[in-house]
C-alpha positions as CSV (number, residue, x, y, z in Angstrom):
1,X,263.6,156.8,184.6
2,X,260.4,154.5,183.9
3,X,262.0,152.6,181.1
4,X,265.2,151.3,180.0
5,X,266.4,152.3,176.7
6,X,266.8,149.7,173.8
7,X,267.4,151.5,170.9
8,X,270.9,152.3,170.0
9,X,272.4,156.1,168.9
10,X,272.4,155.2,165.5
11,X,269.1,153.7,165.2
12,X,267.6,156.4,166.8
13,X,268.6,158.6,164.7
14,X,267.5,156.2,161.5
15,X,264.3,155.9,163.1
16,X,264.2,159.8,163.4
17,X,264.6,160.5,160.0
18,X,262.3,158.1,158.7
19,X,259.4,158.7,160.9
20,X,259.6,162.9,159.9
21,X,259.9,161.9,156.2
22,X,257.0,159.4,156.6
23,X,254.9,162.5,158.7
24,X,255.9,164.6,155.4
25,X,254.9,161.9,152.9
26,X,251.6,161.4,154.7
27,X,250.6,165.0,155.0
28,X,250.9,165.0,151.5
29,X,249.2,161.9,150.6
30,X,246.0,162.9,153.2
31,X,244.8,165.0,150.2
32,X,245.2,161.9,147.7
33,X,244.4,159.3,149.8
34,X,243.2,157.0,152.9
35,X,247.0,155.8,153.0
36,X,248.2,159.2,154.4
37,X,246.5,158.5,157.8
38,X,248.8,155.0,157.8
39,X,251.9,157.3,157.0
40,X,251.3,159.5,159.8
41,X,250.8,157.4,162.4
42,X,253.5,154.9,161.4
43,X,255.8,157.6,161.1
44,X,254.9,159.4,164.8
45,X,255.6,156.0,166.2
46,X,259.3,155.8,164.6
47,X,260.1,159.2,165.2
48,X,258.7,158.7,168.8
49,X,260.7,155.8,169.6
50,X,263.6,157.3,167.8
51,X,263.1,160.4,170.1
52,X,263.1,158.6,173.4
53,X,265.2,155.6,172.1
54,X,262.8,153.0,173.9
55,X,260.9,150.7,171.5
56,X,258.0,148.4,173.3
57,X,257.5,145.7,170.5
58,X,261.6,145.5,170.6
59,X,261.5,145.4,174.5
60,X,258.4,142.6,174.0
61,X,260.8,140.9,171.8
62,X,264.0,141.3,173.8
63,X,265.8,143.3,171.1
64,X,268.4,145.5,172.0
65,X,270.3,147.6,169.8
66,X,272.6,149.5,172.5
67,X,276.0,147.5,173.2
């Protein structure tokens, strides 16, 4: 493994679910608006980082979620 996980089961799931609802909400907003494009990529990053469970500003911060 190249990294050491830092973010905790239920975090990771949190982070899951928000990043696919922010994916949805900015698909839907790219027809409306500029602000879609901040949705989608805010939202692949917390679905990514829920996905893997490693979070590199938490790990630049020393932030670990896991007990």
């Amino acid at each position: 493994m190249l990294y050491r996980k830092n973010v905790g089961r239920t975090e990771a799931i949190a982070r899951a679910l928000a990043g696919a609802l922010l994916i949805a909400a900015g698909l839907w907003w790219l027809r409306t608006s500029p602000w879609g494009w901040a949705a989608l990529a805010t939202g692949a990053t917390a679905l990514a980082t829920g996905w893997i469970g490693f979070c590199p500003a938490c790990a630049l911060l020393g932030r670990r979620s896991i007990e």
